[in-house]
Phi, psi and omega in degrees: 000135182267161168293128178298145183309137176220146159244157170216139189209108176252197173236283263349126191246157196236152158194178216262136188250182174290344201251030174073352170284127173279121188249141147245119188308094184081177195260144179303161198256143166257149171232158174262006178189146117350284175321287189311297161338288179290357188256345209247308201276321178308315188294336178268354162334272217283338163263046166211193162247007148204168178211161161208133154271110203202145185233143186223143213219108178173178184259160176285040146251351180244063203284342201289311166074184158297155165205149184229106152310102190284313191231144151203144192224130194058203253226087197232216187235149189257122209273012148282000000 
């Protein structure tokens, strides 16, 4: 019997330390749609110096999953 299929669908936002190094700020934000995810990482665009919106797609016996980059805008980390 398989696991059932799970999503998770966040944001993540990034900026810049003084020496120029990229972090990410907090723990990903969870949304509940797509739609919501991207609409929330657009608005979050212009404060920070990067944002990805992105959904993962797998079973809790699969944590690593599929993952799609819904938005992404500036400067981010790479979220494989």
């Amino acid at each position: 019997m398989s696991e059932p299929a799970t999503t998770m669908i966040a944001v993540v936002v990034f900026d810049k330390d003084d020496s120029g190094t990229l972090y990410s700020v907090g723990e990903p934000q969870a949304h509940g749609t797509e739609e919501l995810a991207v609409s929330a990482a657009k608005e979050l665009a212009s404060q920070h110096d990067g944002v990805i919106a992105w959904k993962r797609e797998g079973s809790s016996t699969d944590d690593a999953g599929r993952l799609t980059i819904l938005y992404k805008a500036g400067e981010a980390i790479d979220m494989e």
